[in-house]
BALO-113380 format. One record per residue (C-alpha): residue in one letter; chain; residue number from 0; y, x, z. Coordinates in Angstrom, 3 decimals, padded with zeros to 6 digits. Layout:
BEGIN
node aa A; ch A; i NUM; c2 Y; c1 X; c3 Z
...
! end
This chain:
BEGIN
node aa X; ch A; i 0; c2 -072.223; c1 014.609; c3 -014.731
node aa X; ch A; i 1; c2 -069.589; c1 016.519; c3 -012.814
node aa X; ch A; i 2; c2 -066.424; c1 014.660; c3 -012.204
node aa X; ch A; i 3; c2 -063.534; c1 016.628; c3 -013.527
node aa X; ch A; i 4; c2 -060.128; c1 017.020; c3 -011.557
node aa X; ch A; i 5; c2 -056.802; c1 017.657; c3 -012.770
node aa X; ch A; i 6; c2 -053.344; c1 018.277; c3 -011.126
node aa X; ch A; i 7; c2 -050.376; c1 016.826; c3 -012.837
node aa X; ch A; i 8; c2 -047.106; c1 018.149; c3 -012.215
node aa X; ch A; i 9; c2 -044.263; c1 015.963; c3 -013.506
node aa X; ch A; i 10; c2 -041.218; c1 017.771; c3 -014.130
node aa X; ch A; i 11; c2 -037.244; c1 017.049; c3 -016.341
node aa X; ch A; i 12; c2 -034.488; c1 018.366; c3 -017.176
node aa X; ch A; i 13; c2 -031.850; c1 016.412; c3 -015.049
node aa X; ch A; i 14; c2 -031.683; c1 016.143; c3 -011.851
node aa X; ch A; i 15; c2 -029.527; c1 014.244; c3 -009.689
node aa X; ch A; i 16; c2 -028.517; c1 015.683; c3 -006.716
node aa X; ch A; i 17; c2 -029.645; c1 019.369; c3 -007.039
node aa X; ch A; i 18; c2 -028.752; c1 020.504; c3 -010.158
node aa X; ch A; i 19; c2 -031.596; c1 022.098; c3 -012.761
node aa X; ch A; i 20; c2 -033.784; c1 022.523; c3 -009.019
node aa X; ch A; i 21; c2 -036.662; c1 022.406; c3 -011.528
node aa X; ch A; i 22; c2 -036.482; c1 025.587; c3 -013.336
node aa X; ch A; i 23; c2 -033.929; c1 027.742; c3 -010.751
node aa X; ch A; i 24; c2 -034.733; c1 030.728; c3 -009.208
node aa X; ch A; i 25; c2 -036.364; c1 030.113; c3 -005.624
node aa X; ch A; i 26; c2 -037.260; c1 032.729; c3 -002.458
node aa X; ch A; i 27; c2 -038.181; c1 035.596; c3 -005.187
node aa X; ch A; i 28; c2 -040.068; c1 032.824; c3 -007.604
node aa X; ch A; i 29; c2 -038.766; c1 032.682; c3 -011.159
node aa X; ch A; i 30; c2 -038.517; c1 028.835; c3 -010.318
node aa X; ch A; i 31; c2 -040.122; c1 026.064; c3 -008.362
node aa X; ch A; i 32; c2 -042.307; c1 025.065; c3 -011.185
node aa X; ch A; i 33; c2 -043.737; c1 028.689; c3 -011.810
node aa X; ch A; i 34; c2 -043.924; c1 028.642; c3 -008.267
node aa X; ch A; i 35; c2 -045.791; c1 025.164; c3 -008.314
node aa X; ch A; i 36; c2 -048.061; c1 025.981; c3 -010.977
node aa X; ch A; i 37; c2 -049.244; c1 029.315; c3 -009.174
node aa X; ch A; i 38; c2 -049.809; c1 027.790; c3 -006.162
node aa X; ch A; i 39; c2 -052.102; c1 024.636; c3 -008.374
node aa X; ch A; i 40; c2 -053.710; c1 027.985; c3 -009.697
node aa X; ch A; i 41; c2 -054.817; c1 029.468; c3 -006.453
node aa X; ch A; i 42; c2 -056.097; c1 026.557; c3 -004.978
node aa X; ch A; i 43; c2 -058.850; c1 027.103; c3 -007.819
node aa X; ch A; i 44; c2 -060.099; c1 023.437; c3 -007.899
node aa X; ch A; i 45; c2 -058.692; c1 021.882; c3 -010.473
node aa X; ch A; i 46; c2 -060.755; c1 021.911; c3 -013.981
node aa X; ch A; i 47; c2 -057.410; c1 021.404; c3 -015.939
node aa X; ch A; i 48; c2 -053.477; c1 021.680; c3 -014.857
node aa X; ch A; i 49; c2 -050.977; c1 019.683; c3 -016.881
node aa X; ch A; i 50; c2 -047.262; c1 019.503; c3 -016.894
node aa X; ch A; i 51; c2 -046.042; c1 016.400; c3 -018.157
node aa X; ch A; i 52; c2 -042.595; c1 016.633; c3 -019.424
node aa X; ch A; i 53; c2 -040.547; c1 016.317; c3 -022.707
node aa X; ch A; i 54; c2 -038.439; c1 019.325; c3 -021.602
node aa X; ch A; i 55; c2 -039.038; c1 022.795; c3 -023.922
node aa X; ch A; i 56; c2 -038.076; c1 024.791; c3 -020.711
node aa X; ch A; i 57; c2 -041.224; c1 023.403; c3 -018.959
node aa X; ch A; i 58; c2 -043.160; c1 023.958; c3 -022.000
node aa X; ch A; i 59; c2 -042.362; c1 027.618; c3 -022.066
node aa X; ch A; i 60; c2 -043.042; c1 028.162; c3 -018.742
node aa X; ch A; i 61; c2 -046.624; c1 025.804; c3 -019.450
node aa X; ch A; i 62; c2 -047.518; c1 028.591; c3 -021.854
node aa X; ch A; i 63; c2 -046.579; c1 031.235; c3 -019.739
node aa X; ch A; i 64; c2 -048.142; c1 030.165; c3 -016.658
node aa X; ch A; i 65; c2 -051.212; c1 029.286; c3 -019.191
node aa X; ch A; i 66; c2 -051.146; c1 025.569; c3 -017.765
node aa X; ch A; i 67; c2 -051.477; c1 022.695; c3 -020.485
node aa X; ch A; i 68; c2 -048.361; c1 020.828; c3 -021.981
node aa X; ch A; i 69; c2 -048.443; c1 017.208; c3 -022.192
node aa X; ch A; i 70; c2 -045.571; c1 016.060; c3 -024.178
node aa X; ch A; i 71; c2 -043.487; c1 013.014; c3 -022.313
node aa X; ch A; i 72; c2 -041.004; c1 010.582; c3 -024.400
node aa X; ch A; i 73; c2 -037.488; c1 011.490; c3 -023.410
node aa X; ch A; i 74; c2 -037.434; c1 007.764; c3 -022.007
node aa X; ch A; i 75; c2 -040.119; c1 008.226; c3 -020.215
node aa X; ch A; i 76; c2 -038.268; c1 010.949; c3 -018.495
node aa X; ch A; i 77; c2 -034.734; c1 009.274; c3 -017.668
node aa X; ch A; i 78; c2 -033.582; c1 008.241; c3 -013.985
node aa X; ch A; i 79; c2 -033.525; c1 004.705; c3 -014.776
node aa X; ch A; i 80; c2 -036.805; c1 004.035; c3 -016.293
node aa X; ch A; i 81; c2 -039.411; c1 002.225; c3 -014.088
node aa X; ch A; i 82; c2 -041.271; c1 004.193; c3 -012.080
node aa X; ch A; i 83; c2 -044.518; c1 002.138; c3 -012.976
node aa X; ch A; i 84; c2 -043.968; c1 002.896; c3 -016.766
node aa X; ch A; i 85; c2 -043.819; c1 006.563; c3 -016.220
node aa X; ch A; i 86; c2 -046.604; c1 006.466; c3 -013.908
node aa X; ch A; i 87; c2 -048.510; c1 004.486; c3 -016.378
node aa X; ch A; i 88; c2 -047.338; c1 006.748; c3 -019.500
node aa X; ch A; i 89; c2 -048.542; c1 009.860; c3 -017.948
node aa X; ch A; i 90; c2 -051.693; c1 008.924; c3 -016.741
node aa X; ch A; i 91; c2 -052.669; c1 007.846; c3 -020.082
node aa X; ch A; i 92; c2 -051.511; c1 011.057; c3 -021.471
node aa X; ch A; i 93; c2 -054.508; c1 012.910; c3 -019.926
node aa X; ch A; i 94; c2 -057.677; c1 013.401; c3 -022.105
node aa X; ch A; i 95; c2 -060.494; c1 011.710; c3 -020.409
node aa X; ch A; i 96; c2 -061.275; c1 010.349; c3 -017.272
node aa X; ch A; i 97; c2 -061.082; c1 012.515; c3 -014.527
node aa X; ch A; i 98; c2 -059.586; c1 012.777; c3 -010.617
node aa X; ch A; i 99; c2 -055.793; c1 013.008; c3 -010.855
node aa X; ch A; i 100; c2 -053.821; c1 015.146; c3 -008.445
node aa X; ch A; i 101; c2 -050.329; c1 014.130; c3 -008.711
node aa X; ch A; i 102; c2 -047.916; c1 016.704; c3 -007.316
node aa X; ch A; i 103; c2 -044.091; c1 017.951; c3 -007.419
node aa X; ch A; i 104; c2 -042.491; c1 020.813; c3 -007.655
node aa X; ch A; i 105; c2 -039.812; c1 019.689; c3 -005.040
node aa X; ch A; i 106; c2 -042.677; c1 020.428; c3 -002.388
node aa X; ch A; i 107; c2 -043.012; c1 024.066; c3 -002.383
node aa X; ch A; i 108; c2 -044.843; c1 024.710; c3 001.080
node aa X; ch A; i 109; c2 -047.871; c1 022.687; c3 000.196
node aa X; ch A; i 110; c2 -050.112; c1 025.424; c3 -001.058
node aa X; ch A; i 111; c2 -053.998; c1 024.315; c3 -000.928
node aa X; ch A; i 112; c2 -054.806; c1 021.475; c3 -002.330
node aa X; ch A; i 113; c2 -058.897; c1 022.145; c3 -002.467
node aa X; ch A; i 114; c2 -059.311; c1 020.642; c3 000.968
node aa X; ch A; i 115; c2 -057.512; c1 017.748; c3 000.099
node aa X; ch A; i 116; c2 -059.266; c1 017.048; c3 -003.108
node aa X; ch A; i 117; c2 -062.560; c1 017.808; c3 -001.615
node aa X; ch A; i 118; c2 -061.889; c1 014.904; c3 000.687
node aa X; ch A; i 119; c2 -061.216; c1 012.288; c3 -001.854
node aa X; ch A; i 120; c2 -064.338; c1 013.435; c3 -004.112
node aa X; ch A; i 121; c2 -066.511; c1 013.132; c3 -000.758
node aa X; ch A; i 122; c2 -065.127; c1 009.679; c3 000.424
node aa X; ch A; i 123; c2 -064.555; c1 007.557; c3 -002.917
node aa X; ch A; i 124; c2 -067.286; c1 005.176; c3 -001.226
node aa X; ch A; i 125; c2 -064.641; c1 004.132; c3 001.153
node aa X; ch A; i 126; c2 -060.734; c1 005.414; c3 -000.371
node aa X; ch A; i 127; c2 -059.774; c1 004.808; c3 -003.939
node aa X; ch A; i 128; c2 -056.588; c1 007.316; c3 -003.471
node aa X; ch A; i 129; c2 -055.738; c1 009.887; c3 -000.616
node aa X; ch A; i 130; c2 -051.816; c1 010.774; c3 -000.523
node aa X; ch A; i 131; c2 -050.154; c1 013.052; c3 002.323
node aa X; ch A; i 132; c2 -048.976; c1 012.174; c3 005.122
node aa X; ch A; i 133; c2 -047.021; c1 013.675; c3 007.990
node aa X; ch A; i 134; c2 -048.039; c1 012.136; c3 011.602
node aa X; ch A; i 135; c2 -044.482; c1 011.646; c3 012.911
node aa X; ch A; i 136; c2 -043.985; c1 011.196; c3 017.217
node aa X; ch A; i 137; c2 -040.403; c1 010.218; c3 017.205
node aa X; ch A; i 138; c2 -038.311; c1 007.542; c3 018.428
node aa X; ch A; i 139; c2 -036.687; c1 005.255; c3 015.855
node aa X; ch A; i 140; c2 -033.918; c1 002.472; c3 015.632
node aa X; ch A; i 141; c2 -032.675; c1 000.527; c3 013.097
node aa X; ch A; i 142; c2 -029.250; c1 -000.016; c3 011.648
node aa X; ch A; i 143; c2 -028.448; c1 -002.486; c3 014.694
node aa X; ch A; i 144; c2 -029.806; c1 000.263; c3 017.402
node aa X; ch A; i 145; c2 -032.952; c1 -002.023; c3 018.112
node aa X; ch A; i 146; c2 -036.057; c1 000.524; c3 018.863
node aa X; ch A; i 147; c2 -038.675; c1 000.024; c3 016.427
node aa X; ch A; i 148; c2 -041.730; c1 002.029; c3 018.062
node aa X; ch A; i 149; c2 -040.722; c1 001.772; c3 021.625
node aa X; ch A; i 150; c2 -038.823; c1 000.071; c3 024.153
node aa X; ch A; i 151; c2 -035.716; c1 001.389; c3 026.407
node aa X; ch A; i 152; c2 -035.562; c1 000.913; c3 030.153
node aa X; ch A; i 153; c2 -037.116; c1 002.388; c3 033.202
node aa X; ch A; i 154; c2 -040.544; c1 002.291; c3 031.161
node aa X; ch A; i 155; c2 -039.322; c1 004.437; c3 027.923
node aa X; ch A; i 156; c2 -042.339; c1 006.016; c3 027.148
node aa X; ch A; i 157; c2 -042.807; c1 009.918; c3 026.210
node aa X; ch A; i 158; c2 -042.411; c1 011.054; c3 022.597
node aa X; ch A; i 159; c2 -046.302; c1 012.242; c3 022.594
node aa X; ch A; i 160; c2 -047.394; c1 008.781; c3 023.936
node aa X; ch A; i 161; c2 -046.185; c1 006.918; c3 021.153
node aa X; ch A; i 162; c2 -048.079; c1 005.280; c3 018.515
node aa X; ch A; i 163; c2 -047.807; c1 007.507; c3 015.639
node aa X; ch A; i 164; c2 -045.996; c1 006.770; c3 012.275
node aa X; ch A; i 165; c2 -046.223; c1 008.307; c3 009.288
node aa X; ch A; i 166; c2 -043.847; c1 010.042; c3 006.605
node aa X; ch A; i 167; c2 -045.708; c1 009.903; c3 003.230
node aa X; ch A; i 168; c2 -044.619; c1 013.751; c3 001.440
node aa X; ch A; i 169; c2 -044.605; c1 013.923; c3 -002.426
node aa X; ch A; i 170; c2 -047.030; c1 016.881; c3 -002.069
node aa X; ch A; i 171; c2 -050.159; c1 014.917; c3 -002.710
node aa X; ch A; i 172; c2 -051.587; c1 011.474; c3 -004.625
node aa X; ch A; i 173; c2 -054.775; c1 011.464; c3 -005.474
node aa X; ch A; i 174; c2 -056.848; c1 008.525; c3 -007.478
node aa X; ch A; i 175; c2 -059.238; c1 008.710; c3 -010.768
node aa X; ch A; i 176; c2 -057.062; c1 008.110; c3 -013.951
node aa X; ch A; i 177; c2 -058.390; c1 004.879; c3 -014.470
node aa X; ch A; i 178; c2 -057.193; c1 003.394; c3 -011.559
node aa X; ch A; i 179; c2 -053.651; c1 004.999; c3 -012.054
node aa X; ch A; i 180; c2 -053.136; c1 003.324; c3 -015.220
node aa X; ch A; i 181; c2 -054.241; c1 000.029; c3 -013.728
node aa X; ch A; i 182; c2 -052.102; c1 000.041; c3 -010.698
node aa X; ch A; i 183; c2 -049.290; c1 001.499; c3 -013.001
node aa X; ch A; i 184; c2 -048.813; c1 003.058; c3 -009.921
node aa X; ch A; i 185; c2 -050.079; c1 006.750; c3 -007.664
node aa X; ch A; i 186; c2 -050.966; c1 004.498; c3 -004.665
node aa X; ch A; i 187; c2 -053.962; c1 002.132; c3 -004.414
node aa X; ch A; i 188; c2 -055.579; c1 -000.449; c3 -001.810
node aa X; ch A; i 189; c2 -057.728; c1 001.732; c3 -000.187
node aa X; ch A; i 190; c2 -055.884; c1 004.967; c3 001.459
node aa X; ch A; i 191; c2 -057.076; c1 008.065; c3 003.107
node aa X; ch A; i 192; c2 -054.244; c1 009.331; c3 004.855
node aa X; ch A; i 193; c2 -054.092; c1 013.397; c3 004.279
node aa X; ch A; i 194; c2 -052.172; c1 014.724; c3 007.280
node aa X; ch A; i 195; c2 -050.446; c1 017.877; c3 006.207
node aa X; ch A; i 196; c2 -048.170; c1 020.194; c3 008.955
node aa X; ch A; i 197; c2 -044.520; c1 019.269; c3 009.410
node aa X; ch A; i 198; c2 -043.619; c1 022.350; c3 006.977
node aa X; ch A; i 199; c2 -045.970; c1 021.175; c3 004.334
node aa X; ch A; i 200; c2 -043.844; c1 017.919; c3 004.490
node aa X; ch A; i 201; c2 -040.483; c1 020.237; c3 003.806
node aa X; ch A; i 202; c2 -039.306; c1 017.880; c3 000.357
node aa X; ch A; i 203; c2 -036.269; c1 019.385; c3 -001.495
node aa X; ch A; i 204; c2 -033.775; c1 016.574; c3 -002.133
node aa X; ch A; i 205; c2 -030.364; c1 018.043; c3 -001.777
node aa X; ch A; i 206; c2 -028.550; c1 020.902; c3 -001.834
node aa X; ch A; i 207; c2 -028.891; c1 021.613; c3 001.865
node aa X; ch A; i 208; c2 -032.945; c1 020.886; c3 001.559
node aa X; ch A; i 209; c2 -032.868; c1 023.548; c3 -001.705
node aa X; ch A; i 210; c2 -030.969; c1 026.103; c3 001.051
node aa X; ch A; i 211; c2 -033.026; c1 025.230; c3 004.010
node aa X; ch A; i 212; c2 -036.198; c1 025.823; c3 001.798
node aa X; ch A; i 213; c2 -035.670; c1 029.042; c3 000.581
node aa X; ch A; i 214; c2 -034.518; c1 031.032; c3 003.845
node aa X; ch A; i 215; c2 -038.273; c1 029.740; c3 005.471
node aa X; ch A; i 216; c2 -039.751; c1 030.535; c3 002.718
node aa X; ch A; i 217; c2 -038.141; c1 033.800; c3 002.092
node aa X; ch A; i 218; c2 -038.998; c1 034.044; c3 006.080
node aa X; ch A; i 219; c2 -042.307; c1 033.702; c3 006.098
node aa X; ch A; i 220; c2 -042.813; c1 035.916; c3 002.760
node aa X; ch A; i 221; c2 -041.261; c1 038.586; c3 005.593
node aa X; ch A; i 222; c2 -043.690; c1 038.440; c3 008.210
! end
């Protein structure tokens, strides 16, 4: 039997530090989430595409993107309520058991997500979840200006001969539902680490991320 995959797309009302950045008008796009959900669309592997919310804005635009709805308890969608339970609530919102892309709207440069599904489906035998990843060659310190990745003096090494690190983006987790609900979590033990390009890692956080977003993006929509 084919295994089915989904992409969720969690979205609310509120929002902290950029205000409504869910549903505001971005580079042209009605909003991030139409933008989001065309994007899912494109990528044309997904079998089903749910937005989980309890919000009736994101159920309007559900409808009109022709996505599915899954309702979300108001609590479930409040700043303060454990990650873990929301995690845990959502995945068991969606009907039956299939491959769960978990994605946000907040990363609007991640556009394909075929390739990275593709990869999961082929390497289950080894991963039980595949999230992206930026590979990061930078120098770091900590709050005390110790290096954490290299060492100063005469034999300071090159940027592109450090060991890499790597920033984890919210474009992409992927695990079967199952496994989800058991980890209450998006993450599992066994991770293939997705490397996407330093613009598909652009997250918008802030006001200035929200700005910095839309002139590349309205930039590249020019060339």
């Amino acid at each position: 039997m084919k295994q089915k995959k989904v992409a969720l797309v969690p979205v609310r009302e509120g929002s902290v530090r950029v205000k409504n950045k869910n549903f505001r008008p971005f580079a042209g796009e009605k909003s991030l989430l139409h933008l989001k959900l065309k994007q899912l669309k494109n990528s044309a592997c997904f079998d089903h595409i749910y937005v989980s919310s309890d919000s009736e804005t994101a159920r309007n635009i559900a409808e009109e993107m022709k996505v599915e709805f899954l309702y979300r308890d108001p609590q479930m969608c409040e700043g303060d309520t454990p990650w873990s339970d929301v995690i845990h609530y959502m995945a068991s919102s969606i009907p039956g058991d299939p491959v769960v892309c978990l994605t946000y709207v907040t990363c609007p440069f991640q556009q394909d997500y075929s390739k990275a599904v593709k990869e999961f489906v082929n390497n289950q035998s080894k991963f039980n979840n595949l999230i992206s990843v930026e590979e990061v060659h930078e120098f770091f310190v900590d709050s005390a200006a110790r290096p954490l990745n290299h060492q100063w003096g005469v034999w300071h090494s090159r940027s592109q001969d450090l060991k890499p690190l790597y920033k984890m983006t919210n474009a992409i987790f992927i695990a079967k539902k199952e496994d989800m609900i058991k980890w209450r979590y998006m993450i599992g033990t066994k991770i293939f680490l997705y490397n996407v390009s330093k613009l598909e890692s652009i997250d918008i956080d802030t006001p200035a991320d929200y700005e910095f977003a839309e002139l590349v993006f309205n930039s590249l929509k020019k060339r």
